[in-house]
ZADO-1210 file (C-alpha; in nm, 4 decimals, padded with zeros to 6 digits):
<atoms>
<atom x="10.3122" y="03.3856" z="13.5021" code="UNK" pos="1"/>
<atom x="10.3413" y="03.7726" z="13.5217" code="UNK" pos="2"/>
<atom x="10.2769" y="04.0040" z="13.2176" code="UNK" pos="3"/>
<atom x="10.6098" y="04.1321" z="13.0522" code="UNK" pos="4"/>
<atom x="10.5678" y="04.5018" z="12.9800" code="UNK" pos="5"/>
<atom x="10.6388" y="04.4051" z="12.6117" code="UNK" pos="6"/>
<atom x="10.3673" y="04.1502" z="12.6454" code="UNK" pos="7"/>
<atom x="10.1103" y="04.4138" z="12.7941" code="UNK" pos="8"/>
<atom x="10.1620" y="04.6312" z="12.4975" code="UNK" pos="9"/>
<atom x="10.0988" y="04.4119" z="12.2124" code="UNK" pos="10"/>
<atom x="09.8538" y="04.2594" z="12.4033" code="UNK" pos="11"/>
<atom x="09.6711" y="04.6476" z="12.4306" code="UNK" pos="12"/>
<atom x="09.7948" y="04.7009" z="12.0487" code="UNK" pos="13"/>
<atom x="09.6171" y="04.3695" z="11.9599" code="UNK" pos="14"/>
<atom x="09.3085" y="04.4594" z="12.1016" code="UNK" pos="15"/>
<atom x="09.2948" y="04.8136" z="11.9565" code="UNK" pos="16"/>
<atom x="09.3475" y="04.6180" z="11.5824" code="UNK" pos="17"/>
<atom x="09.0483" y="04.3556" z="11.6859" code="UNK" pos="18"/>
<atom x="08.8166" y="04.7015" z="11.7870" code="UNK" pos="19"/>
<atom x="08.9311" y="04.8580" z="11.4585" code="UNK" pos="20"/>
<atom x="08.7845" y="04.5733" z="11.2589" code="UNK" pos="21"/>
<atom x="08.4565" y="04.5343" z="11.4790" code="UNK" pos="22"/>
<atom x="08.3579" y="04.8757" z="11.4099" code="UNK" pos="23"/>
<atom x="08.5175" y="04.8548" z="11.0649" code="UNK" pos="24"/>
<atom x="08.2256" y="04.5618" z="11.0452" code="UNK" pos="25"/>
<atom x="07.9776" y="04.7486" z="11.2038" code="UNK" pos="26"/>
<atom x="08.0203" y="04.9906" z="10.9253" code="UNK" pos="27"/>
<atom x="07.9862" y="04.7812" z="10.6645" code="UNK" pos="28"/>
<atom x="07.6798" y="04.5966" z="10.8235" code="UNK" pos="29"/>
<atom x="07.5338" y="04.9550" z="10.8452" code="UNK" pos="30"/>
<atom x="07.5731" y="05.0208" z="10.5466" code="UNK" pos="31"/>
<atom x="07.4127" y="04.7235" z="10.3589" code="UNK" pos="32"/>
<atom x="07.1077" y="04.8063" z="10.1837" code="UNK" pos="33"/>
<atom x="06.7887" y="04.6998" z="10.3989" code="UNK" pos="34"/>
<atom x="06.6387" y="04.4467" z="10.1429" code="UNK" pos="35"/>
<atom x="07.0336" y="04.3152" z="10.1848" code="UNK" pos="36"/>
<atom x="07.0165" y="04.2875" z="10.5366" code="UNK" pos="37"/>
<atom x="06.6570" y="04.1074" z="10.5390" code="UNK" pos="38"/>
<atom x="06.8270" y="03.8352" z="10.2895" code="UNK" pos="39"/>
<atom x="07.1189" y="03.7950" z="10.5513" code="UNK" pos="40"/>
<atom x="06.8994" y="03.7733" z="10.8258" code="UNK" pos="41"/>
<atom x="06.6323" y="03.5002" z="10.6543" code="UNK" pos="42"/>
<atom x="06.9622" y="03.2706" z="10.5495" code="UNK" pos="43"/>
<atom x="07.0549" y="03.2600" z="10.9210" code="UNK" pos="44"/>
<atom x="06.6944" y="03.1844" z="11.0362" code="UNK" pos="45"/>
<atom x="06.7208" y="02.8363" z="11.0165" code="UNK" pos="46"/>
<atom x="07.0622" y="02.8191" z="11.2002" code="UNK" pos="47"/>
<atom x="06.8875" y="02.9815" z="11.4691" code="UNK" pos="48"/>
<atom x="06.6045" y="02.7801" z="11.4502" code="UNK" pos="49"/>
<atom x="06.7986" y="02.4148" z="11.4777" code="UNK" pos="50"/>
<atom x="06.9430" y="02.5718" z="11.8231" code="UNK" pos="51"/>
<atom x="06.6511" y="02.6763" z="11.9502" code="UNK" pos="52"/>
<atom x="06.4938" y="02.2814" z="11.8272" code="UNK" pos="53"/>
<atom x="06.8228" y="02.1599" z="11.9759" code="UNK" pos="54"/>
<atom x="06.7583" y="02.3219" z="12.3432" code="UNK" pos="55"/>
<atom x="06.4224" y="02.2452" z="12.3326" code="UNK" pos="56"/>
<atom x="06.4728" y="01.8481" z="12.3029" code="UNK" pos="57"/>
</atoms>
C-alpha cells in the first residue's frame, strides 16, 4: 500500500501536533519546582526497581 498525498499530510500534520505536546511537556517538566521533581522521581523508583529485579531473575 502506497501513501495517498492526503494521507502523507495528516500523517506530517499529526506528527507536528504529537512534537507540539512533547515539548509542551518538556516545558512543564522544566518547570516543576526541584523538591517537585525529586518527589516524582522517588514515586517511580520502585517501578524501576521491580524491572531491574525482573531482568535480573
Amino acid at each position: 500500500m502506497s501513501l495517498t498525498p492526503e494521507m502523507t499530510s495528516s500523517l506530517s500534520q499529526l506528527s507536528s501536533h504529537i512534537k507540539e505536546i512533547v515539548d509542551a511537556q518538556i516545558v512543564a517538566i522544566n518547570s516543576l519546582r526541584v523538591d517537585a521533581q525529586i518527589v516524582a522521581i522517588d514515586s517511580l523508583s520502585p517501578c524501576f526497581e521491580s524491572l531491574i529485579d525482573n531482568r535480573i531473575s
